[in-house]
KEMI-199537 format. One record per residue (C-alpha): residue number from 1; residue in one letter; x, y, z. Coordinates in steps of 0.25 Angstrom, whole numbers, plus 2048, in hexadecimal, padded with zeros to 3 digits. Layout:
BEGIN
[rec NUM "A" [X Y Z]]
...
//
This chain:
BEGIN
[rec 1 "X" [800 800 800]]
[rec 2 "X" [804 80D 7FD]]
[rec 3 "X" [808 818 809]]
[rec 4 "X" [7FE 81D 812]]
[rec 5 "X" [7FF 82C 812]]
[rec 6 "X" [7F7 835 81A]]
[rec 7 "X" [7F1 841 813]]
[rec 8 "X" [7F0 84C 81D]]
[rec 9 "X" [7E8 859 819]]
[rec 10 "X" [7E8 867 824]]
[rec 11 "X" [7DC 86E 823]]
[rec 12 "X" [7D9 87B 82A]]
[rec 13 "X" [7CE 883 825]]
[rec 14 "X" [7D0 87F 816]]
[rec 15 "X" [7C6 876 812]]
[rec 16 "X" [7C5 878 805]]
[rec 17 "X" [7D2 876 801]]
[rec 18 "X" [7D4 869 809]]
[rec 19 "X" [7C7 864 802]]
[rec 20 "X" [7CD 863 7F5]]
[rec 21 "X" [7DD 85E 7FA]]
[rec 22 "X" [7D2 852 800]]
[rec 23 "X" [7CA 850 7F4]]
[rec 24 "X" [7D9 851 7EC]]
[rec 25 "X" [7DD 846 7F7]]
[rec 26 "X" [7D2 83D 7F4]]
[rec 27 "X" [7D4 83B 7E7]]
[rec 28 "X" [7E5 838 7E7]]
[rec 29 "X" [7EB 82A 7E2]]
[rec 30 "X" [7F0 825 7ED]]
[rec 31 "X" [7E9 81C 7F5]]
[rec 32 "X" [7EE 81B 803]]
[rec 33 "X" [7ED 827 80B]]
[rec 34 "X" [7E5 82F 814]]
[rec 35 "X" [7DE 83F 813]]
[rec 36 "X" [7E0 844 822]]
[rec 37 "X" [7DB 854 823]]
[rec 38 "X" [7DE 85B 830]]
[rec 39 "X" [7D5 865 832]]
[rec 40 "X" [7DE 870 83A]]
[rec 41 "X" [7D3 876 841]]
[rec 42 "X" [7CA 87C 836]]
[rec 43 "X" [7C1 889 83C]]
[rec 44 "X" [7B9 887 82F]]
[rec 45 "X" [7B0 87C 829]]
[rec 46 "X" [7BD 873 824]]
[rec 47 "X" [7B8 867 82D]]
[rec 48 "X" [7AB 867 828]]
[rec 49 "X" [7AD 86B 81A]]
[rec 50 "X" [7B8 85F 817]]
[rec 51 "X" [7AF 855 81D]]
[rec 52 "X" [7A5 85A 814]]
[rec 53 "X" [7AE 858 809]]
[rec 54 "X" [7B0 848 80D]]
[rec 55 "X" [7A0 846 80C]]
[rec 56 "X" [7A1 84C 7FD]]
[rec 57 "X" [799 858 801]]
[rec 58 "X" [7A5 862 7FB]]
[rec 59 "X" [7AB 860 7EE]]
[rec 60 "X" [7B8 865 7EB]]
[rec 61 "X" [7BC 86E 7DE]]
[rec 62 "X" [7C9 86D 7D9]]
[rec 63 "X" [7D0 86F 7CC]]
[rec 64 "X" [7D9 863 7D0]]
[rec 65 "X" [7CD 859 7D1]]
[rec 66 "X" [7C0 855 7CF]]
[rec 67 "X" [7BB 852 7DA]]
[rec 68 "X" [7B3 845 7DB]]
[rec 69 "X" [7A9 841 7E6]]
[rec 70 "X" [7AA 832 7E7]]
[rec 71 "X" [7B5 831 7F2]]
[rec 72 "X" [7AA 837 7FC]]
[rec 73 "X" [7A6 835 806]]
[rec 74 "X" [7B5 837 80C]]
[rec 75 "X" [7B3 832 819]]
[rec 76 "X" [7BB 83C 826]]
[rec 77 "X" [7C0 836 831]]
[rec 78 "X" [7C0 842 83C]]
[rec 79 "X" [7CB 843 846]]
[rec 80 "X" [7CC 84E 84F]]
[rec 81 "X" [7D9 855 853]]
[rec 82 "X" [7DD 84C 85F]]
[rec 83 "X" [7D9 83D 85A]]
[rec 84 "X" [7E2 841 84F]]
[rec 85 "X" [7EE 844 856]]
[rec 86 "X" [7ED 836 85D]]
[rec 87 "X" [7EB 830 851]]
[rec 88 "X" [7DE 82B 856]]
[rec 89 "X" [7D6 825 848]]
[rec 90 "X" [7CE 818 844]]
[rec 91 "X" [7D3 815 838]]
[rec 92 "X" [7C9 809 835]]
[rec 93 "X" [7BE 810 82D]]
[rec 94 "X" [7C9 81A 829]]
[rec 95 "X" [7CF 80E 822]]
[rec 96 "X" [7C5 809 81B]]
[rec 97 "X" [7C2 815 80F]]
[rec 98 "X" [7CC 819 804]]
[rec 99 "X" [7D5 824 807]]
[rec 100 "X" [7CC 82E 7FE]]
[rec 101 "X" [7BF 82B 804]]
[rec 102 "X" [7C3 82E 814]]
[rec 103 "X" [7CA 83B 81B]]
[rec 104 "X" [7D0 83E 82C]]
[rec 105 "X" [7CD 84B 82E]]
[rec 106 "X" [7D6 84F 83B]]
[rec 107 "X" [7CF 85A 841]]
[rec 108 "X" [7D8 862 84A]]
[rec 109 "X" [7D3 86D 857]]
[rec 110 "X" [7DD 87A 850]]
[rec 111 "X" [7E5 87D 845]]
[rec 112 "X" [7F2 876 847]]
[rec 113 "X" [7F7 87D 83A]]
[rec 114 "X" [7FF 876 82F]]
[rec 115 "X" [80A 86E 83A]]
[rec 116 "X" [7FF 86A 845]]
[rec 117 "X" [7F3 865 83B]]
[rec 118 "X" [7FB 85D 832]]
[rec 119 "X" [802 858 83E]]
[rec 120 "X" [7F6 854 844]]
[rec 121 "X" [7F2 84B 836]]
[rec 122 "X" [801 846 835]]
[rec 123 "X" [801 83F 843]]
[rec 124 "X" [7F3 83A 841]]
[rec 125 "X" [7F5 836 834]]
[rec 126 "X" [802 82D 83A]]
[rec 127 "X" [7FB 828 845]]
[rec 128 "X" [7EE 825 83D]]
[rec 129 "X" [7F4 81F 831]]
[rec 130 "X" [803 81D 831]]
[rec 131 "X" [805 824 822]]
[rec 132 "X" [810 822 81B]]
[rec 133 "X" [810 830 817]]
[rec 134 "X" [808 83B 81C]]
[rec 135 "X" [804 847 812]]
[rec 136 "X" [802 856 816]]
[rec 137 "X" [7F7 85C 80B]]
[rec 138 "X" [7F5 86A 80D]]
[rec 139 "X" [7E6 86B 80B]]
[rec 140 "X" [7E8 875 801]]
[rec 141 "X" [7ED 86C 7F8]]
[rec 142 "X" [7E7 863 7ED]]
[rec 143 "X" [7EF 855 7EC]]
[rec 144 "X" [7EF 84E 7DE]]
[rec 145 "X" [7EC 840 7DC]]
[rec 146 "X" [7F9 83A 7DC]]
[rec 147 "X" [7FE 843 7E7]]
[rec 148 "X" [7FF 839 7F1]]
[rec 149 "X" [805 82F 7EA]]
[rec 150 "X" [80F 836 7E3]]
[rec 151 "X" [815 83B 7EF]]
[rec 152 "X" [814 82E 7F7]]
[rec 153 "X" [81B 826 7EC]]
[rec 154 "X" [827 831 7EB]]
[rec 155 "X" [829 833 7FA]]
[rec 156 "X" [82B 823 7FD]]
[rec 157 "X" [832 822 7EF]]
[rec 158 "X" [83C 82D 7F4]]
[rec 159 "X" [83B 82C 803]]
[rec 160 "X" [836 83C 805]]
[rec 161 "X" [833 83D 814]]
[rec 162 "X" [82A 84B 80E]]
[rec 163 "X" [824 84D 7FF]]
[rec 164 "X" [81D 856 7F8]]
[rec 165 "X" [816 857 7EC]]
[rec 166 "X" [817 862 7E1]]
[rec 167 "X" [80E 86C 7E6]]
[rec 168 "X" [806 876 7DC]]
[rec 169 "X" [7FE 880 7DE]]
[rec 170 "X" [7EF 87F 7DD]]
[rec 171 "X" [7EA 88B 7D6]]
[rec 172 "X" [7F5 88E 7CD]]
[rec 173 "X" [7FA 87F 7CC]]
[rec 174 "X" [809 885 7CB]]
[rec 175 "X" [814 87F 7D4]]
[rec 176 "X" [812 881 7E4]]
[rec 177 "X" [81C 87A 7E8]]
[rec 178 "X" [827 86C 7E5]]
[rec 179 "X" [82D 86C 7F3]]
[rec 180 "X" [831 879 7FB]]
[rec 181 "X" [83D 881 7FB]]
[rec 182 "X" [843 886 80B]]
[rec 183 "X" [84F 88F 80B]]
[rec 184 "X" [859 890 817]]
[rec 185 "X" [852 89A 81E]]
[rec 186 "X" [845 892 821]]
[rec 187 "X" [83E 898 814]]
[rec 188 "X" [835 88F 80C]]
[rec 189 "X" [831 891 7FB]]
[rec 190 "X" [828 887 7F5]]
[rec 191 "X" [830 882 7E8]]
[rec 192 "X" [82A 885 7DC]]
[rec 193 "X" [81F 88C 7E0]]
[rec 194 "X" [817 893 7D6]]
[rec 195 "X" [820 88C 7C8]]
[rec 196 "X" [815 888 7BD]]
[rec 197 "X" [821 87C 7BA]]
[rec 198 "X" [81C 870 7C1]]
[rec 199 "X" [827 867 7BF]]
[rec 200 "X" [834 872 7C4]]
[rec 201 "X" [837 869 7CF]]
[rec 202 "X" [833 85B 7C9]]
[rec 203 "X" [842 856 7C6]]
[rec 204 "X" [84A 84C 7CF]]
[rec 205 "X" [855 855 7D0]]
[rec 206 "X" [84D 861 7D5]]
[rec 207 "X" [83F 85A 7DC]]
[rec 208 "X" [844 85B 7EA]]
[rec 209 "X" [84B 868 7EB]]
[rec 210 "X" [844 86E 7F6]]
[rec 211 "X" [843 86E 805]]
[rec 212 "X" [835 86C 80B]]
[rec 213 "X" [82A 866 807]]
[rec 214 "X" [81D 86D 807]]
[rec 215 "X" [811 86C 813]]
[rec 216 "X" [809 86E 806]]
[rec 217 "X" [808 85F 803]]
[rec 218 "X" [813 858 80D]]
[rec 219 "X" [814 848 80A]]
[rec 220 "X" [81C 841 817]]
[rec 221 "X" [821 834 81B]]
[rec 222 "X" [81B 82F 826]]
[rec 223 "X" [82B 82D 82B]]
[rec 224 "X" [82E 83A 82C]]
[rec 225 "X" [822 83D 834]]
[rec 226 "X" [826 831 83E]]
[rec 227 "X" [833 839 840]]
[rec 228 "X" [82C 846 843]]
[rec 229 "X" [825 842 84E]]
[rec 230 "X" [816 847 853]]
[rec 231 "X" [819 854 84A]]
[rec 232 "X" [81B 854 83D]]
[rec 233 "X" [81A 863 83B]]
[rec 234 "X" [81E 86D 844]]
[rec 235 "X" [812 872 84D]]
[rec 236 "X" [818 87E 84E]]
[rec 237 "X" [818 882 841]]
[rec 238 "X" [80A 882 83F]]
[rec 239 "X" [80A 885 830]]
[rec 240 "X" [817 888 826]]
[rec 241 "X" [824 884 827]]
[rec 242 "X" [820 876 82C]]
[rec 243 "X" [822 870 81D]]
[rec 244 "X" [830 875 81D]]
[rec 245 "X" [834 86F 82D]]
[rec 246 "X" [830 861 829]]
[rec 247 "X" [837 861 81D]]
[rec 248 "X" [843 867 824]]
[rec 249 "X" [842 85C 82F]]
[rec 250 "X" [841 852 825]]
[rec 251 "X" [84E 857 81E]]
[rec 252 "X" [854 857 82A]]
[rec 253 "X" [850 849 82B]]
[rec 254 "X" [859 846 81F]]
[rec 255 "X" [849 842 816]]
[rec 256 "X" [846 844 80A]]
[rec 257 "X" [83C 84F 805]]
[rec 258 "X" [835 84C 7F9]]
[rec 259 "X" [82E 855 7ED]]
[rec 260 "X" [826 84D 7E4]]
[rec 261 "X" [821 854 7D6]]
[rec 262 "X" [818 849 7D3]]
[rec 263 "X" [80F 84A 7DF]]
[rec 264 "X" [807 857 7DD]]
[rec 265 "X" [7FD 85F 7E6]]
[rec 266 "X" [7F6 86C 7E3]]
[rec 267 "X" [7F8 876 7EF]]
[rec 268 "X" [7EE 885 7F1]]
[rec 269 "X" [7FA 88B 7F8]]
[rec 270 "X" [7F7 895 803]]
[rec 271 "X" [7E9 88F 804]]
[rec 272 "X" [7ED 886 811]]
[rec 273 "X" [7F6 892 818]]
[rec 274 "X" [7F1 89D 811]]
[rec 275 "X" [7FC 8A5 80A]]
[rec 276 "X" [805 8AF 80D]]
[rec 277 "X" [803 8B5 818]]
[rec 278 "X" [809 8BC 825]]
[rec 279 "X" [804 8B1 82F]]
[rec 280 "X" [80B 8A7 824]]
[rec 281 "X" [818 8AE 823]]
[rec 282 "X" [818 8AF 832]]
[rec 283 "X" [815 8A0 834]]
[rec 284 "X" [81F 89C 829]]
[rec 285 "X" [82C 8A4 830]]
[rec 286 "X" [828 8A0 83D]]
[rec 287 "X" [829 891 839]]
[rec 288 "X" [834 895 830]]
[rec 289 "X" [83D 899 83B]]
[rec 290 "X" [839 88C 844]]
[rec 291 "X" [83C 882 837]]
[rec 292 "X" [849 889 837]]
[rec 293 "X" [84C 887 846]]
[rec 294 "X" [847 878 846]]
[rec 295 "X" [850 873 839]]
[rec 296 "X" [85C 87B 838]]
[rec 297 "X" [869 878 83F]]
[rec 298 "X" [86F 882 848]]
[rec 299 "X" [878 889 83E]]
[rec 300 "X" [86F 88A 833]]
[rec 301 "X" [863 88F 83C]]
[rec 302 "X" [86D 898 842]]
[rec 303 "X" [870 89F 833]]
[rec 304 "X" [862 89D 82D]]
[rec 305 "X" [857 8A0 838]]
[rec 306 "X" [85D 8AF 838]]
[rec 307 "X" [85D 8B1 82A]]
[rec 308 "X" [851 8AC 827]]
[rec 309 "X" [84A 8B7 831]]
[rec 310 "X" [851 8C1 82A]]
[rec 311 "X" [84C 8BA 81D]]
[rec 312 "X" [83F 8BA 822]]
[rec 313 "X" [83E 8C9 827]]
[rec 314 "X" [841 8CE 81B]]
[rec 315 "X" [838 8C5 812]]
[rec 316 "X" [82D 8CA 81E]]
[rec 317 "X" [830 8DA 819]]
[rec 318 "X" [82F 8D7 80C]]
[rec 319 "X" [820 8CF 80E]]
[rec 320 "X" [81E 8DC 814]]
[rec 321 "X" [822 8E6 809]]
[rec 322 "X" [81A 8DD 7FF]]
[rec 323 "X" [80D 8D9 806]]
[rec 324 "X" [80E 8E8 80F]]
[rec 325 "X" [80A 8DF 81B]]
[rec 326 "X" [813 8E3 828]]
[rec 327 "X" [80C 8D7 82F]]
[rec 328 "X" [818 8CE 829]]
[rec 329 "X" [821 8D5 832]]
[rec 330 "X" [81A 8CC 83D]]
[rec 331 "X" [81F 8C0 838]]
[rec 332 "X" [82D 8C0 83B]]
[rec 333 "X" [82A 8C4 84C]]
[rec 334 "X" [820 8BB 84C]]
[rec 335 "X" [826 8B0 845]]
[rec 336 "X" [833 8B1 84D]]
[rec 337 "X" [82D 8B4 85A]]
[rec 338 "X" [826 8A6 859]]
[rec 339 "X" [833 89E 856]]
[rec 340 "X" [836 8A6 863]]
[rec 341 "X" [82C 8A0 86B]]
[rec 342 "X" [82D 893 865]]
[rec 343 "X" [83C 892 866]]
[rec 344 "X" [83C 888 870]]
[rec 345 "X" [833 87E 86B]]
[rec 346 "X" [83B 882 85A]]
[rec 347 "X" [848 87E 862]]
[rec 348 "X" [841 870 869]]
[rec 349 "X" [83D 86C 85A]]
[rec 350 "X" [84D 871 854]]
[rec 351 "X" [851 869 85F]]
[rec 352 "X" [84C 85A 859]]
[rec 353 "X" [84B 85F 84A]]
[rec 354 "X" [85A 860 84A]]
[rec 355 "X" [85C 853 853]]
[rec 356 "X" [855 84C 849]]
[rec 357 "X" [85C 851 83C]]
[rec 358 "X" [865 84B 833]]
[rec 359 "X" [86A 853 827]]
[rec 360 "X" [871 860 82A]]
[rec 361 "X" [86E 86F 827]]
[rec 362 "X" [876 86E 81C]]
[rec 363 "X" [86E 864 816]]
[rec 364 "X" [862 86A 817]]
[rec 365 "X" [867 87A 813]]
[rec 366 "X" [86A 873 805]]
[rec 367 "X" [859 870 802]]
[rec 368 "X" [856 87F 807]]
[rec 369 "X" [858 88C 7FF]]
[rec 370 "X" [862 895 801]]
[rec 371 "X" [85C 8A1 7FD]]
[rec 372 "X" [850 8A8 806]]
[rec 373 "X" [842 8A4 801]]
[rec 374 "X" [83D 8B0 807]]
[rec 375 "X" [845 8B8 7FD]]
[rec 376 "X" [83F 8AE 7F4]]
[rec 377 "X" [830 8B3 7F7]]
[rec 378 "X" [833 8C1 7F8]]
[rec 379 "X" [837 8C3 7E9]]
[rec 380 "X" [82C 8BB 7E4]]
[rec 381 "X" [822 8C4 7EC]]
[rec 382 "X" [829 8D2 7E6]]
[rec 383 "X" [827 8CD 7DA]]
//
């Protein structure tokens, strides 16, 4: 039998999108696997709406797919926040339907954000099921049919501990992103983003030139998950950055991180997180600054944290010249005055992230860039 893999889908306050990435779900090649949505505490009607989706009262309009309704009834298992985390399931009737006719839907008491929802699904997904892989869809996101077993296939074939597909964007359907780009000083660049040329990183030689691998669509071994204990993601996180931790544990690991061009997955970016935005630049220097701490080595973090401050205040004046919105000044106080409070706790997680590693600074500096991604940004935006 093929691998089991464990489809985990976040959901907070967007049902319509993740209605579609289900119905996109439902109708994949692959034949062993299972749809868990966690609801992160939605304040609108997502519960409700998604469950009327299962009974076939909600069809879906794609331009990806027609939508067919003979797989409904989906029937919904309910699991509230705290059987999940003990893993507490009956998996008898669950068992007996066809992976596209039957859906757990994980409903948790708060908005844990990206880190603490998808945590909650991984560890009841392992608990539950034992997959061979877990994989992170964001709910934004509209798989195709041989998704699933495209990038099964390669990750075992290759041994990737991580993989991810080609990612293109849903409305304009040019390139969103074939694995992601981090420079030294902690800034991340999706590579490819916005070329109409598909294929730019298809070739052997170039395929796996990047650093992370997107939260967009995050396909993991259930290995690496066993060595990372109760926490995948770092909690503390909350949303951004976390992509680019795990993948820098895992290459502190000495694993392989995979990029498969063959799988493919459409992606409405910003739809999820929203898009730019103060309170998303805030969020993603904060966790910037705590990735930093966590991964680097001594001398490197005593060379590149500072710099990439200074990097980062003067990518925050020029936000401020071309949106004329002082609020981005706040970013920087608030961002370091969190890593402030938070040091001890940062320094606890240093402390075994570095026991644990098995690859040098040296090592990993020659996957990042070595020119500021900031700077990167800024001359797109003047132009």
């Amino acid at each position: 039998m093929l691998p089991r893999v464990s489809i985990i889908i976040l959901n907070y306050n967007g049902w319509k999108d993740t209605i579609e990435c289900l119905e996109s779900l439902y109708k994949i090649t692959y034949p062993n696997y299972d749809v868990i949505v966690v609801d992160n505490g939605s304040n609108d009607d997502s519960v409700r709406k998604i469950k009327e989706y299962a009974k076939g009262k909600i069809k879906i309009d794609s331009k990806f797919f027609k939508y067919d309704p003979r797989n409904k009834p989906v029937k919904v298992f309910e699991i509230y926040e705290n059987e999940a985390k003990q893993g507490k399931f009956s998996k008898t009737r669950y068992e007996r339907l066809s992976p596209n006719r039957r859906m757990i839907l994980i409903k948790n008491e708060n908005n844990y954000g990206f880190t603490g929802g998808n945590n909650i699904g991984i560890n009841f997904a392992s608990k539950a099921f034992y997959p061979e892989y877990v994989l992170l869809l964001n709910n934004d996101t509209v798989a195709t049919k041989s998704l699933v077993e495209t990038l099964v296939s390669e990750a075992k074939r290759e041994h990737y501990m991580i993989t991810q597909p080609k990612i293109i964007h849903y409305d304009d359907l040019t390139l969103s992103n074939a694995g992601e780009y981090l420079d030294i000083f902690g800034g991340a660049l999706q590579r490819g983003c916005c070329e109409k040329k598909l294929s730019k990183y298809d070739s052997d030689n170039i395929k796996n030139e990047f650093f992370y691998v997107s939260g967009a669509c995050m396909l993991i071994d259930r290995e690496l998950i066993k060595e990372f204990g109760n926490l995948f993601f770092d909690e503390k996180l909350f949303l951004y950055h976390e992509d680019v931790d795990v993948s820098w544990q895992c290459r502190l690991l000495n694993y392989k991180l995979g990029y498969v061009p063959k799988a493919v997955c459409y992606h409405k970016v910003g739809a999820s997180a929203g898009r730019r935005s103060v309170r998303n630049a805030y969020y993603s220097f904060r966790n910037r600054i705590r990735v930093l701490i966590k991964n680097y080595g001594s001398f490197s973090l005593s060379v590149f944290l500072p710099l990439a401050i200074m990097i980062k205040m003067i990518s925050i004046f020029g936000n401020v010249l071309l949106e004329r919105n002082p609020q981005y000044f706040k970013v920087i106080s608030s961002a370091l005055w969190w890593n402030m409070k938070n040091i001890s706790e940062t320094l606890k997680e240093r402390r075994r992230i570095q026991k644990m590693r098995r690859v040098s600074d040296r090592t990993i500096i020659k996957k990042m860039r070595k020119v500021p991604v900031e700077m990167i940004y800024f001359l797109k935006s003047t132009r």
